[in-house]
C-alpha positions as CSV (number, residue, x, y, z in Angstrom):
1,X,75.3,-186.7,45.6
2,X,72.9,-188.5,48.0
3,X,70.6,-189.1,44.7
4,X,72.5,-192.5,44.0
5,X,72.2,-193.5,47.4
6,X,68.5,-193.0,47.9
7,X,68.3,-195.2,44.8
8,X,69.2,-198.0,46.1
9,X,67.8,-197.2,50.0
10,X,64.5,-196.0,48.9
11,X,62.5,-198.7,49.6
12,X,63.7,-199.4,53.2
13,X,64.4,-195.2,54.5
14,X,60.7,-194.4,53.3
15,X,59.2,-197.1,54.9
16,X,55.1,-196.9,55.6
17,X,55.5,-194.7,52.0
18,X,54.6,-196.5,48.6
19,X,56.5,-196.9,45.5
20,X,53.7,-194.2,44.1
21,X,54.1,-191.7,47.1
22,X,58.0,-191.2,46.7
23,X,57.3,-190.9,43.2
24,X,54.7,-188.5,43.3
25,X,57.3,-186.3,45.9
26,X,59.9,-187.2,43.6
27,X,57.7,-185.6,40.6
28,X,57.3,-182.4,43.1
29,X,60.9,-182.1,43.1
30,X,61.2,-182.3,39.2
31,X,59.3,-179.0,39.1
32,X,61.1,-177.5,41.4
33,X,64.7,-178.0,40.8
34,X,67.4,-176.2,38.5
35,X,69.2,-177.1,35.8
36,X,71.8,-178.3,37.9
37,X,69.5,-180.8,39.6
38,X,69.1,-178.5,43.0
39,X,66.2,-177.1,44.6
40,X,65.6,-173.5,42.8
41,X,64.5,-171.0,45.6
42,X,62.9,-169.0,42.5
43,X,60.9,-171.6,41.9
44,X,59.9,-172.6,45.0
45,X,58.8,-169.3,45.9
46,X,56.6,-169.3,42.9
47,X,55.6,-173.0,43.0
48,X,54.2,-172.1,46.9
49,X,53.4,-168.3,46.5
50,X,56.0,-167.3,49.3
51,X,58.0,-164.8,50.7
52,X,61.7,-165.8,50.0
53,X,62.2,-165.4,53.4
54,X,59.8,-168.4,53.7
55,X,61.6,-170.2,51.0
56,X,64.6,-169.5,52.3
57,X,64.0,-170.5,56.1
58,X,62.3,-173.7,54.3
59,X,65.0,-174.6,51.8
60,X,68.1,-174.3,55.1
61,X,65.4,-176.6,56.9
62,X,66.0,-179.5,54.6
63,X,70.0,-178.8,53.9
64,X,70.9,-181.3,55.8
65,X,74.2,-181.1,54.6
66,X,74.5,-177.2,55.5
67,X,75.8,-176.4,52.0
68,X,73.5,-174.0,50.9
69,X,71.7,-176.2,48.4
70,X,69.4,-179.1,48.6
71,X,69.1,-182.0,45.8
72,X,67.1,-184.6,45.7
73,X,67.7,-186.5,48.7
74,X,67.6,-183.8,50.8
75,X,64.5,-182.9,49.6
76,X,62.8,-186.7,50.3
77,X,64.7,-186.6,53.6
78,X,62.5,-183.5,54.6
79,X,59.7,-184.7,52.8
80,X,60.1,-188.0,55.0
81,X,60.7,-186.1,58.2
82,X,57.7,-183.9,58.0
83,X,55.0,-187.2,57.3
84,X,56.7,-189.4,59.6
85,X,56.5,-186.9,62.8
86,X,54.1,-187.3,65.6
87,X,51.7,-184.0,66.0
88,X,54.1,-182.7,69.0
89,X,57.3,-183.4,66.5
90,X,55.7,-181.8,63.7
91,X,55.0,-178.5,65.0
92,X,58.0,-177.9,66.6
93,X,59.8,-178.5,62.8
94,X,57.0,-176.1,61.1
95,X,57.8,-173.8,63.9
96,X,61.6,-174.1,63.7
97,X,60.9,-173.2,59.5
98,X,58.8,-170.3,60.6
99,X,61.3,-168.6,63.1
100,X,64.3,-170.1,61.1
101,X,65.3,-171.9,63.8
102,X,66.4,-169.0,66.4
103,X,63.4,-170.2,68.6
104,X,61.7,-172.8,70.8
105,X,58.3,-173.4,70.3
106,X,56.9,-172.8,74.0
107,X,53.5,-171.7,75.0
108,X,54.5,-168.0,75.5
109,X,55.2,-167.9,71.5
110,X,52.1,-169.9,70.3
């Protein structure tokens, strides 16, 4: 899994992010993962009070492997994504989440 990679790449992919933030995000993901180490929509959805069709538009965001599940890495890799964005960037990726990704955020839509 990615898990053993971030290990060792942690402090040069979250760079601008201290030893204390990804362990804080890390901490998140504790809470929120199964017994087999992978984000739990379940408790996701209860973690964040949302729909599961939030959860689940927000959970295929950060799959960036397109398996259907998202471990650790995945989960700093969104994390990372989201807080490195510019305003513009940021939107567009809360927007894509929102609409699942079948849209483009345009001023018609807003």
């Amino acid at each position: 899994m990615g898990n053993e990679i971030l290990g060792r790449r942690s402090s040069t992919f979250f760079k601008g992010f201290t030893e204390a933030q990804v362990q804080y995000v890390r901490d998140k993901f504790e809470v929120l993962r199964d017994d087999k180490g992978l984000l739990s929509r379940a408790k996701f959805m209860d973690a964040y009070r949302c729909s599961e069709a939030f959860a689940t538009k927000a959970i295929k965001f950060i799959d960036f492997t397109e398996n259907g599940q998202v471990d650790e890495y995945e989960f700093l890799c969104g994390i990372a994504a989201l807080c490195n964005a510019d305003f513009a960037k940021l939107t567009d990726m809360l927007f894509q989440i929102l609409t699942g990704g079948k849209e483009k955020l345009t001023e018609t839509n807003l």
